[in-house]
C-alpha positions as CSV (number, residue, x, y, z in Angstrom):
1,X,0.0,0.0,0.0
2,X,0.9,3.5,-0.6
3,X,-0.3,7.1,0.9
4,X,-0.3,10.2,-0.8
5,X,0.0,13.5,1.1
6,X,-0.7,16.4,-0.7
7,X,-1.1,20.3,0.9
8,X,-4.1,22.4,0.5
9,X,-2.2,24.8,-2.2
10,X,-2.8,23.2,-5.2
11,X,-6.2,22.0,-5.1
12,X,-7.4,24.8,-6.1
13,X,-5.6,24.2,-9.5
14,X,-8.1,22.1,-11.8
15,X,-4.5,20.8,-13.7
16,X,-3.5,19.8,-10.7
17,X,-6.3,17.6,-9.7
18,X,-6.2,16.0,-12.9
19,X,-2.9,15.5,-13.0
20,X,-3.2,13.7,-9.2
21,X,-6.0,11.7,-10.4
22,X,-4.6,10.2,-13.5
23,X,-1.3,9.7,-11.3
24,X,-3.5,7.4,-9.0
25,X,-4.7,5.5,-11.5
26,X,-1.4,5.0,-13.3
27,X,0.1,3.7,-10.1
28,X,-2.8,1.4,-9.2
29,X,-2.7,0.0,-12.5
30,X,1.4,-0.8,-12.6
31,X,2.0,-2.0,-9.1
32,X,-1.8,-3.2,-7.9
33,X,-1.3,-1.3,-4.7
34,X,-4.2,0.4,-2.9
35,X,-3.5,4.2,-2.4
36,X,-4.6,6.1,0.2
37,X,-4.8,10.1,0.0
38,X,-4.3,12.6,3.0
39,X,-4.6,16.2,2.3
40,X,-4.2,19.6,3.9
41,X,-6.5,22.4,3.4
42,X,-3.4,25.3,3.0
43,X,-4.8,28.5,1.3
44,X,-8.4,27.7,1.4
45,X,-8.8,27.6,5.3
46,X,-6.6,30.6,5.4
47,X,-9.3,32.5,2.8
48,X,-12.3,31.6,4.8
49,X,-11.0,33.0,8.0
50,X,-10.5,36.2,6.3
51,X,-14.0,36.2,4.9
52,X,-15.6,35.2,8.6
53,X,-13.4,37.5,9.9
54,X,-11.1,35.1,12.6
55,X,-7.3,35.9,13.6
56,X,-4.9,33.5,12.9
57,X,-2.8,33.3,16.0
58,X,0.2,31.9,16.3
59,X,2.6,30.5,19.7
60,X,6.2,29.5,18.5
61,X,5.6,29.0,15.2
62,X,2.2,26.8,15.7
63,X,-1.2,27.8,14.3
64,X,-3.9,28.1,17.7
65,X,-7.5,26.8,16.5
66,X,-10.3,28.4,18.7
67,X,-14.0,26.9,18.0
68,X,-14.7,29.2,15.5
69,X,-11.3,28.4,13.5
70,X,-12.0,25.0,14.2
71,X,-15.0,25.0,12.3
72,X,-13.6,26.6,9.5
73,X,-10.8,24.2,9.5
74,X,-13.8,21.6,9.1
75,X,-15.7,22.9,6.6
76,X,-13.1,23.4,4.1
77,X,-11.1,20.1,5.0
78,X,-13.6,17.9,5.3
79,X,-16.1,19.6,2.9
80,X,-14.9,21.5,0.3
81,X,-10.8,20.5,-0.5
82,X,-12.0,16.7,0.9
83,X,-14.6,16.9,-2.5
84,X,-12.6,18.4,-4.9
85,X,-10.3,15.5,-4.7
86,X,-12.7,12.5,-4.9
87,X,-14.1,14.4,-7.8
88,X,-11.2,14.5,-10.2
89,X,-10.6,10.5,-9.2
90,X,-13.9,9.8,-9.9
91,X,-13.9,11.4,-13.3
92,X,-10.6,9.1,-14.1
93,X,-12.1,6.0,-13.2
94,X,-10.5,5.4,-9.3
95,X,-13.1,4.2,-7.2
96,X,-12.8,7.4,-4.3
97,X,-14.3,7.5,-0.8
98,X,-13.8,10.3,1.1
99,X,-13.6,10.6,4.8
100,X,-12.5,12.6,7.6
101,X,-11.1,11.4,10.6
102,X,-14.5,11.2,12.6
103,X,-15.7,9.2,10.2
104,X,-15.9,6.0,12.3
105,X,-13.4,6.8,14.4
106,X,-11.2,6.6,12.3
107,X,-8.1,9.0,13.3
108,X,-8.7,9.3,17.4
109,X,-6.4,11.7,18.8
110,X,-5.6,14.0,22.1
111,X,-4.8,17.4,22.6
112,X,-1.9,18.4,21.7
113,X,-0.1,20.6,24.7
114,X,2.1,23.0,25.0
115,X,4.5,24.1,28.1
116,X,3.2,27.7,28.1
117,X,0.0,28.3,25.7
118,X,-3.2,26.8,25.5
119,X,-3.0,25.6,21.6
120,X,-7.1,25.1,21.5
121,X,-8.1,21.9,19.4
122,X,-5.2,21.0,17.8
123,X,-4.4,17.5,18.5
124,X,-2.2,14.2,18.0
125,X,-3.3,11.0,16.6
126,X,-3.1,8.4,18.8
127,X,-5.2,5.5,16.9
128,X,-6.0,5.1,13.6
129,X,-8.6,2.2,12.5
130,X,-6.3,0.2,9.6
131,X,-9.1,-2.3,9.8
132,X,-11.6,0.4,8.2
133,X,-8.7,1.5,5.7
134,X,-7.9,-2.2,4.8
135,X,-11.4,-3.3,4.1
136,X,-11.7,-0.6,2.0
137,X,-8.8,-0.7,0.4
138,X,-9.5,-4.7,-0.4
139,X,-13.1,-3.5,-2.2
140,X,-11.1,-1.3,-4.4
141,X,-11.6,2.2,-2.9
142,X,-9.3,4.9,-2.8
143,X,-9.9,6.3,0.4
144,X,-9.3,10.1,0.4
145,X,-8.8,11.2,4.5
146,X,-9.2,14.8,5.4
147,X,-7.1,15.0,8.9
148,X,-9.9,16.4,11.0
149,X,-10.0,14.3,13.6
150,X,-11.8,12.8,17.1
151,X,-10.5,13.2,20.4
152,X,-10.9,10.4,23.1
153,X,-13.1,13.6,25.2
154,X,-15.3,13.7,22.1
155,X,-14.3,16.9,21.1
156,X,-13.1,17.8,17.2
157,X,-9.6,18.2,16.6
158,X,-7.5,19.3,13.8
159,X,-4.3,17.7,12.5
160,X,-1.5,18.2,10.6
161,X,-1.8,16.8,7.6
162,X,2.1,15.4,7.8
163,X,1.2,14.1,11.3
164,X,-1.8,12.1,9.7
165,X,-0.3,10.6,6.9
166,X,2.7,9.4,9.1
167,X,0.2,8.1,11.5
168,X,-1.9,5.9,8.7
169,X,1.2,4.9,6.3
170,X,2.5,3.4,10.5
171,X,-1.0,2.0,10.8
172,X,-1.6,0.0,7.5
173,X,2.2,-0.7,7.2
174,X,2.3,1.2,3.7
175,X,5.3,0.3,1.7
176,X,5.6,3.9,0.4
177,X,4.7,7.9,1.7
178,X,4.7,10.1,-1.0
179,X,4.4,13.8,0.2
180,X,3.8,15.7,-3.1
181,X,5.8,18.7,-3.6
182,X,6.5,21.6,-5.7
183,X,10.1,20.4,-6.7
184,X,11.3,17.1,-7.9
185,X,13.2,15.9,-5.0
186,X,16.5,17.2,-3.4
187,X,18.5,19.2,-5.6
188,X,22.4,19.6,-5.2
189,X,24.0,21.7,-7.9
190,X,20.8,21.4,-10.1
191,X,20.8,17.8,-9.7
192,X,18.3,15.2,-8.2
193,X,19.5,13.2,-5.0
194,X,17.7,10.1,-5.9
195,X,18.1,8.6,-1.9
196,X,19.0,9.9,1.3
197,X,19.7,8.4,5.1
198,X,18.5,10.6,8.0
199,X,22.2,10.9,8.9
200,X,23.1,12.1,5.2
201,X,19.4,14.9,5.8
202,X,20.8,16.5,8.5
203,X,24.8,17.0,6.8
204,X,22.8,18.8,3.9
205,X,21.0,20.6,5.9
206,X,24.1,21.8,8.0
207,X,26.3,22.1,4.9
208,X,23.3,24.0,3.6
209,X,22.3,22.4,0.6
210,X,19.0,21.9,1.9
211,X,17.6,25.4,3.3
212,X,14.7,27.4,3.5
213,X,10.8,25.6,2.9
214,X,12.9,22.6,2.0
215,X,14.2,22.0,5.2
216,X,10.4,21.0,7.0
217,X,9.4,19.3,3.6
218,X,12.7,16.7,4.4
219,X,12.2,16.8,8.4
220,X,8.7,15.7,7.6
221,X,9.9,12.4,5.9
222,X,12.8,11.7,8.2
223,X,10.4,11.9,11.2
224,X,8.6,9.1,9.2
225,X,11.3,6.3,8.3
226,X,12.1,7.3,11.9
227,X,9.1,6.6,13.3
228,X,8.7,3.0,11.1
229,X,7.4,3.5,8.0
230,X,9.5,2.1,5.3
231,X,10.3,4.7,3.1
232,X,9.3,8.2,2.4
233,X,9.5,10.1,-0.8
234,X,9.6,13.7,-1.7
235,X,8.3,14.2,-5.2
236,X,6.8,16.5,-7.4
237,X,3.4,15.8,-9.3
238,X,5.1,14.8,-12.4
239,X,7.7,12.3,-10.8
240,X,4.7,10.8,-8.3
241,X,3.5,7.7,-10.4
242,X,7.4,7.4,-12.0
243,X,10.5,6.4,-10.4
244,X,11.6,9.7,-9.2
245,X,11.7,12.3,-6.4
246,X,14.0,11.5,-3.0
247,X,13.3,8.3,-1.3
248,X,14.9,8.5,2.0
249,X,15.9,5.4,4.2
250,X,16.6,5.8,7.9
């Protein structure tokens, strides 16, 4: 099995959506894996609070989600960008379901805390249903999982996108976690880095080869070969259903 992660950015490009569902398909077809698809919500959520009105606040860096953020967050993840993309793999033939993470339980999470902020309903996953996903996957859908999530006190939570696709590629055992990007891999000197260990990341990174947006974008997948899953891979849309992009190894 494979996931997908892609950010909210691009799924407001029709091209894009297209281009993501014909990808899909292509992979299904060569290696007879099930995909699964985990997605952000990026500029849209961002637009909506504008429009309602809400502050984005931040502490250290992360976003705080008050109720009324939170169901912002919800409509557009689990509505609007969650749509879009079982759309477009509909209209190329994949079988799509989509789901958020309520939808029987299937991401169950806590709140995430902080030593010196109250962060609102932002939360970790702690449990993710694989049975759900499996049985799915073995009737032939393409599940398409919007990160919103449960929490054990019933309350709704969101999740980062990154931290739910690490947490379902763990749970199904996926052989692959493609986060899709707007570049082609790692670049040194112009040039593709077709692999990378954790250990060879971080050098990059201190050398830095690796700098700027690029450095979360590679964190993101060593935090996941960390963690267990079995490979990670940063790749643009055009490299997703070839062999390209940087696969990185632990």
């Amino acid at each position: 099995m494979q996931i997908i992660k892609v950010g909210g950015n691009e799924l407001a490009d029709p091209a894009f959506l297209q281009g993501l569902a014909q990808s899909v398909k292509a992979i299904q077809k060569e290696t007879k894996q099930p995909i699964i698809i985990v997605h952000g919500g990026g500029k849209a959520i961002a637009d909506l609070q504008n429009k309602l009105g809400l502050e984005t606040k931040k502490v250290d860096g992360l976003r705080v989600t008050d109720a009324e953020s939170m169901q912002a967050a919800e409509m557009i993840l689990s509505g609007h960008s969650n749509k879009l993309i079982v759309k477009a793999l509909l209209a190329e033939g994949v079988d799509a379901l989509g789901l958020s993470g309520i939808d029987g339980g299937l991401l169950r999470c806590e709140k995430r805390q902080h030593p010196t902020a109250d962060l609102g309903f932002v939360g970790d996953i702690i449990e993710v249903r694989a049975d759900l996903l499996t049985k799915l996957a073995e009737q032939g859908f393409t599940a398409v999982i919007s990160p919103i999530s449960l929490g054990f006190d019933g309350n709704t939570y969101n999740v980062n996108a990154d931290d739910g696709a690490m947490a379902v590629a763990l749970a199904v055992k996926a052989k692959l976690l493609n986060f899709v990007s707007n570049v082609p891999g790692v670049l040194q000197d112009g040039e593709r880095i077709p692999t990378l260990t954790i250990e060879e990341t971080e050098a990059l990174i201190e050398q830095g080869v690796i700098t700027d947006g690029m450095i979360p974008k590679v964190r993101a997948a060593c935090t996941a070969v960390s963690q267990g899953v079995a490979q990670a891979r940063i790749v643009n849309l055009a490299g997703l259903s070839q062999s390209l992009g940087t696969i990185f190894n632990p």
